[in-house]
C-alpha positions as CSV (number, residue, x, y, z in Angstrom):
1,X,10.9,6.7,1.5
2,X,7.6,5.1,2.2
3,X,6.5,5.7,6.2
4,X,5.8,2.5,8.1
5,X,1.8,2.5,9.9
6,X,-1.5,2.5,8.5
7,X,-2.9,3.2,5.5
8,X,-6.3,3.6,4.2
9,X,-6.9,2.3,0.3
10,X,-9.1,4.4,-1.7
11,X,-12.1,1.5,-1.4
12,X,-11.5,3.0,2.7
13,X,-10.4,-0.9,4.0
14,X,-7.4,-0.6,6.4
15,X,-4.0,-1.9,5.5
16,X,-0.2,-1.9,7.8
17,X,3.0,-1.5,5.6
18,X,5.5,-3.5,7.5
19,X,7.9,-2.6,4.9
20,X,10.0,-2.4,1.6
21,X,11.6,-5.3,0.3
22,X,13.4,-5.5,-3.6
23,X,12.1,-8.7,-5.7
24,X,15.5,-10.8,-6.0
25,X,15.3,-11.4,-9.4
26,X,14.5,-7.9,-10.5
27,X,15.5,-6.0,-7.6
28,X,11.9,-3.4,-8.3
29,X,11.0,-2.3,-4.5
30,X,7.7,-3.7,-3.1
31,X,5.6,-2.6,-0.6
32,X,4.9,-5.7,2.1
33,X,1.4,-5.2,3.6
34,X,-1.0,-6.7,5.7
35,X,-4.9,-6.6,5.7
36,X,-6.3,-5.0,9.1
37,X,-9.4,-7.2,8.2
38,X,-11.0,-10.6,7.7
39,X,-7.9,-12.9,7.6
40,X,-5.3,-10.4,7.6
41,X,-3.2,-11.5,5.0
42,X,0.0,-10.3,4.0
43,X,0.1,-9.0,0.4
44,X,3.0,-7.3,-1.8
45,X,2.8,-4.9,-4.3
46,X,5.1,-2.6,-6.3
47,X,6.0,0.4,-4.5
48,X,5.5,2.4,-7.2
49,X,1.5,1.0,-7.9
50,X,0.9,1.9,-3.9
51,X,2.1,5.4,-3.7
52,X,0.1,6.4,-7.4
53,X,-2.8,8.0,-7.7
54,X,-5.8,6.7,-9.1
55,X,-9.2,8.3,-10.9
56,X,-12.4,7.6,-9.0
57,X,-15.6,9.3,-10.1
58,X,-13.4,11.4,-12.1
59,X,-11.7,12.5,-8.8
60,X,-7.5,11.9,-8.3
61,X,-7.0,10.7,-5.2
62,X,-4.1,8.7,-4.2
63,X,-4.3,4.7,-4.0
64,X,-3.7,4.4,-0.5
65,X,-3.6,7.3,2.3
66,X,-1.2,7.4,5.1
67,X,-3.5,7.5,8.5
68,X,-0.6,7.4,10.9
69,X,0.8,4.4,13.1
């Protein structure tokens, strides 16, 4: 289960899961998120695309970082 708070993408901007909701028509989980800068948007994205890990500078480091509440 994917903690509620802040979370720190790799690129090091600031995002707040609010939660996880399921896509009606396909029922895969995605993460709803909102920007903690500029217009603070809310974005979605699949749950399983925000908790992988990605390769940067040859470095694995996970997409986004859990950074507390």
């Amino acid at each position: 289960m994917l903690k509620i708070g802040k979370y720190r993408h790799y690129k090091q901007k600031d995002y707040e899961v609010i939660g996880v909701a399921k896509d009606s028509e396909t029922f895969e989980e995605m993460v709803v998120y909102r920007k903690l800068y500029d217009d603070y948007d809310l974005r979605v994205r699949p749950l399983a695309e925000f908790i992988e890990n990605v390769e940067v500078d040859g470095k694995i480091m996970p997409r986004f970082t859990y950074i507390g509440e």
